[in-house]
C-alpha positions in Angstrom: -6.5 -19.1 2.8 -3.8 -20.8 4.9 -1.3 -20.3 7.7 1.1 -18.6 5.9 -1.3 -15.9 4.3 -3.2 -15.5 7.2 -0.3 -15.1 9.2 1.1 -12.1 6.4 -2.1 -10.5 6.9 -1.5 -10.1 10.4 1.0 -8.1 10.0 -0.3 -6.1 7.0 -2.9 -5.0 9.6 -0.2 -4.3 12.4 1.7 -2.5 9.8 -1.3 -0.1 8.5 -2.1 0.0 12.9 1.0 1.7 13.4 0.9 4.0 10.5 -2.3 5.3 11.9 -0.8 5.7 15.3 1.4 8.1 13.8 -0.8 10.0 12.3 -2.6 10.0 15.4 -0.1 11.1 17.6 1.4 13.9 15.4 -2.4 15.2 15.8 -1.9 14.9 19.3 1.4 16.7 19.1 3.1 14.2 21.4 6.5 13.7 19.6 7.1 10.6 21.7 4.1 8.8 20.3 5.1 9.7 16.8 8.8 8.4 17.4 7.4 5.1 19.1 4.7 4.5 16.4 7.8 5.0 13.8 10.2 2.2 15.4 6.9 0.1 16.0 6.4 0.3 11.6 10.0 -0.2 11.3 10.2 -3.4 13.3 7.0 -4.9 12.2 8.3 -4.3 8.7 11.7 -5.9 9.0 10.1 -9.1 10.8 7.1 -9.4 8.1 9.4 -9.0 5.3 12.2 -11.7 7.4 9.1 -14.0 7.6 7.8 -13.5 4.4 11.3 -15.0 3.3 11.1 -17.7 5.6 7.4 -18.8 3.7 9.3 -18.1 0.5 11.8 -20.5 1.1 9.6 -23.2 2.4 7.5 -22.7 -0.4 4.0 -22.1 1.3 3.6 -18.8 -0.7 
């Protein structure tokens, strides 16, 4: 495996880690947690998917 795939794994696993977060804190019925574990997904989707370009481009994927 290299860098570059073991890099997008990391943030597979920080992606599915916020998704559970939100679950979890719509369980707790903290609305807070939900809306922070939300813009946490969104942000560590939009930089994954920036980087995954950035691979792309350089051709290690």
């Amino acid at each position: 495996m290299n860098k570059a795939k073991a890099v997008m794994f990391i943030f597979a696993v920080a992606a599915m880690l916020s998704m559970i977060s939100i679950g979890y804190a719509i369980a707790a019925k903290t609305i807070l947690g939900a809306f922070a574990g939300i813009v946490a997904l969104c942000a560590v989707m939009f930089i994954g998917f920036k980087i995954k370009r950035k691979f792309r481009e350089q051709g290690l994927l």
